[in-house]
N, C-alpha and C positions, 0 to 999 in steps of 0.2 A: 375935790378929788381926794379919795383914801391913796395914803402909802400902801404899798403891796410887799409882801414881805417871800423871799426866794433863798432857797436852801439847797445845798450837792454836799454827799457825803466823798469824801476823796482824802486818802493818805489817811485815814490815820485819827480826822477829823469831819468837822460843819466847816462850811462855806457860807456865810450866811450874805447876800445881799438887801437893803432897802430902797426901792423906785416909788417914785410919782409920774405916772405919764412914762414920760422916755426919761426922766433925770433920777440919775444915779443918786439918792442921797447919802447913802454909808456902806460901806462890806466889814469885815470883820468876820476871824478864823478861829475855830475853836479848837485843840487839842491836848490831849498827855502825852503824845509825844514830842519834848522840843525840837529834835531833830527833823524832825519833819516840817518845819517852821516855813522854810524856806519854800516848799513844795505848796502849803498852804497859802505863800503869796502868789504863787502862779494861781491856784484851783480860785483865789478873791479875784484874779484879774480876768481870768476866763469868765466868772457868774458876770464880773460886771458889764464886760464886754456884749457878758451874751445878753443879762435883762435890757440893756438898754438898744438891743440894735432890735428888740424884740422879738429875737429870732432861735426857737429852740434846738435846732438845728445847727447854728452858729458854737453855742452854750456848748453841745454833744459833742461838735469837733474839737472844739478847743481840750474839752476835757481827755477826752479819749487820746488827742497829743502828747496830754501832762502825763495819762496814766502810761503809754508806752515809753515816753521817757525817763519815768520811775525802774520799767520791766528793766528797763535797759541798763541803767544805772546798778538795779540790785544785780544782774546777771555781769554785770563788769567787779563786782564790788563779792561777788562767790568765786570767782574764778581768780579775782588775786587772791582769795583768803587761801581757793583750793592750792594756789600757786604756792602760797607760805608755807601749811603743811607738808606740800611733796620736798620743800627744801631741806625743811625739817628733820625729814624722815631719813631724806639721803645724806645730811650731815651725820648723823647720827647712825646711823648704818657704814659711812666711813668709819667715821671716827672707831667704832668697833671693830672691822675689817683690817684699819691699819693698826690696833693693838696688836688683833691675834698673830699678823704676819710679822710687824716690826720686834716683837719679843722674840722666838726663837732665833731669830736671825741674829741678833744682837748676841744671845746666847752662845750661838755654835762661833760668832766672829772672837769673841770672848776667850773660851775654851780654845779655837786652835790660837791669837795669842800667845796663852799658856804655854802651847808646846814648842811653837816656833821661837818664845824666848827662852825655854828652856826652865823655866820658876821651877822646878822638884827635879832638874838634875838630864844629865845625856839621856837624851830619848833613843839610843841606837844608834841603826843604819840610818843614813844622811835621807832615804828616802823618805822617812816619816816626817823629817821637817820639808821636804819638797810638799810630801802632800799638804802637811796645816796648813802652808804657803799658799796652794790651790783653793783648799776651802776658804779661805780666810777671803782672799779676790774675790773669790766664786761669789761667797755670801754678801761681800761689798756691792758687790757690781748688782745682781738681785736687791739688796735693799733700797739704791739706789732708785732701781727700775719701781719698786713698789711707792714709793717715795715721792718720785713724778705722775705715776698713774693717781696718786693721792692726789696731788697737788691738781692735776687734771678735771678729775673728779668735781673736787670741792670747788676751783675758781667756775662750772656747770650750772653748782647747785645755787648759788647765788647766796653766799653766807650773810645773814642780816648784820651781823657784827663787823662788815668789810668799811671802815666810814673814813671819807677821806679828812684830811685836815693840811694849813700850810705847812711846812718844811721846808729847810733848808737842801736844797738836791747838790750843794758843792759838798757838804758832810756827809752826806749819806756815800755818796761815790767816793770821798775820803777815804772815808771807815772800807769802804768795799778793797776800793784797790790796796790798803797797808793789809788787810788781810789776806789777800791773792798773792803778793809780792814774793813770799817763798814757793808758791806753786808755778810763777812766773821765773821762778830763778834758777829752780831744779831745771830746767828747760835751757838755760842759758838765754833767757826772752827778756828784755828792754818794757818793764811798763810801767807808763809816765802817767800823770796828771797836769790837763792843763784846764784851772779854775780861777775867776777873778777871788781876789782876796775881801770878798763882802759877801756877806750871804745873798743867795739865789734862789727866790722863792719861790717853789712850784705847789701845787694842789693836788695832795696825791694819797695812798697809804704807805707809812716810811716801810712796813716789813715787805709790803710788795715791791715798793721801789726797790731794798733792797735785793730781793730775792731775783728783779729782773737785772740788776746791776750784775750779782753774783753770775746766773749763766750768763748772759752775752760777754761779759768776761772770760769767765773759764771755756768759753767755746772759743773766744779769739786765741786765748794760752795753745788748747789744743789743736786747731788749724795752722798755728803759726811756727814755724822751723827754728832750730839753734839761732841764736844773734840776730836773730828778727824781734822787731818793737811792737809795742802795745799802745795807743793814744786814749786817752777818756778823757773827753772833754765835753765841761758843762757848761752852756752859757744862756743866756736871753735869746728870744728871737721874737721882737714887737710883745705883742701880750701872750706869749707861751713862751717857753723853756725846753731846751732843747742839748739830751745826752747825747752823745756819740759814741761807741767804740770804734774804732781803725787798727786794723792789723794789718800787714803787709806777707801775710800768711798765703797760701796755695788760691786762695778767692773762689769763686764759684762761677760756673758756667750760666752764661744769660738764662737759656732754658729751665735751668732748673729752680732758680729765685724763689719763682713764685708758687713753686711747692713746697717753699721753706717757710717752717711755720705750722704747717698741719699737720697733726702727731701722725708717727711713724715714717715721716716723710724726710728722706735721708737725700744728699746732694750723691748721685748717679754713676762714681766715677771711683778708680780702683783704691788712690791714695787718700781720699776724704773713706773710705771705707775700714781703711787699713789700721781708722785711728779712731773705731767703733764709734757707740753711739746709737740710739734707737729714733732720735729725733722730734725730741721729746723737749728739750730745752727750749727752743726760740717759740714752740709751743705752749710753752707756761709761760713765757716771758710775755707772747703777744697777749694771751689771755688776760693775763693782770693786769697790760699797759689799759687793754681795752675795757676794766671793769672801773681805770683811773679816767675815763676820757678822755682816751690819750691818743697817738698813732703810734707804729713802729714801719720803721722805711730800710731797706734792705738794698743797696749798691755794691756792687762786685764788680770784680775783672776776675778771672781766672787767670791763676798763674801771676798777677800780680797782687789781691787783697783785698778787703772786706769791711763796708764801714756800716753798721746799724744805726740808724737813729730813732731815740726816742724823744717825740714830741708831747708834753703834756701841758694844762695849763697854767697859766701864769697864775701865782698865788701871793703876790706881793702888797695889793690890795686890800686880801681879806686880812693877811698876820697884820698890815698896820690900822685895819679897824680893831680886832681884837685885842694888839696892844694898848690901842684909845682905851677900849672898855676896859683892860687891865688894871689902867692907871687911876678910871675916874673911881672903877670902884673902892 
């Protein structure tokens, strides 16, 4: 009996099988491109499937499987590249958008400065320092707002540069609340830290942790009345880690929670109005938890107070494998 010798061109490559009868004696894939290696062992296992069941039929399906799941593969593998690009495009289209806006603003906040402290001498009538006064807010409050529609923007676009790593989350909230403390104090507002005295490792990005630390903070300051407290507390919970803020501030109505969160989406009621706001905060703040794998949990009472928590993962694991590697190297 002659060996018979079988050949399919697919990916890229030869498919080559050899039979005697019905027995498979050898396959073997030919290609320049490595990548396609992989795809070459499915196209060897189809020919040999297909020479030996002796059915050309068999051979056709099999292939025609492989090449739709190549289609499939390249159309998943265009559409993340296309995905990189639009990020690309939109970071950088920020980042441009928030120069041209953040410079003048800075500018004109600058300049009235100037006149409200007075630097080249009496400006006049008292009116003129009312007004720099105005602008000077005005332009604050506006930077602010461009500031978060930034921040909005970009945690969208999904910046490739966002990579999480372990961290300490009792320091990071440290650092948060000693910087808050006189914003906390002009207020006459009580705000504590309660953190075990060991590090507490979470799996996160420290600028986003902080940045989500910073608002839910400053929003507990501003919900919260003269001689009312402040709690931040960081601790374990099983294999996550888990922030808190608690205020004992004006709180929020059940109804309205769960539209807290969604940019522009403001708590519904005269006195949470009264103390602005576009509703913008807990919206960057969920956005980052969620770009950390994380959750953010929202409890209220109205009229009595408000406690946020963020849940993210436990990262105590990974710092002491990378300490290991630290060491041996």
């Amino acid at each position: 009996m002659t060996p018979r010798e079988h050949a399919i061109y697919v990916y890229g490559g030869y498919a080559l099988a050899v039979t005697m009868g019905v027995a498979l004696l050898g396959l073997a894939y030919f290609t320049l491109a490595p990548t396609q290696s992989h795809f070459g062992e499915m196209a060897m296992l189809a020919l040999g499937i297909g020479c030996c069941a002796g059915s050309t039929l068999v051979l056709m399906t099999l292939t025609q499987r492989l090449q739709a799941s190549e289609q499939a593969r390249q159309q998943i593998e265009a559409k993340a590249a296309a995905h990189a690009r639009e990020s690309r495009a939109i970071s950088a289209f920020l980042g441009n958008i928030s120069h041209e806006l953040r410079t003048p603003l800075n500018a004109i906040i600058g300049y009235a400065d100037v006149l409200v402290q007075r630097m080249f001498g009496p400006i006049g009538s008292p009116r003129y320092e009312d007004y720099a006064n105005n602008i000077r807010q005005g332009s604050e409050t506006l930077l602010t707002i461009v500031n978060d529609l930034f921040e909005i923007a970009r945690a969208s676009a999904r910046d490739e540069d966002f990579v999480c790593e372990p961290l300490d989350a009792g320091v990071v909230a440290g650092k948060v609340v000693a910087e808050l403390h006189p914003l906390a104090a002009d207020k006459n507002v009580a705000l504590k830290i309660d953190v075990l005295p060991r590090p507490i490792w979470t799996y996160g990005h420290r600028e986003a942790l902080r940045q989500v630390m910073t608002r839910l903070i400053k929003n507990a300051i501003k919900f919260t009345d003269s001689e009312g407290t402040i709690i931040v507390k960081v601790e374990p919970a099983g294999r996550q880690v888990q922030i808190s803020v608690t205020d004992n501030g004006i709180g929020i109505p059940q109804e309205d929670i769960e539209r807290l969160g969604i940019p522009f989406q403001t708590v519904d009621n005269p006195m949470a109005r009264s103390r602005g706001g576009l509703g913008l905060g807990l919206a960057i703040a969920r956005g980052l938890v969620q770009r950390m794998e994380g959750d953010l949990a929202i409890e209220s009472i109205a009229g009595k107070g408000t406690r946020v928590t963020v849940t993210l993962r436990d990262g105590e694991a990974i710092a002491a494998s990378q300490s290991a590697l630290g060491q041996a190297a």
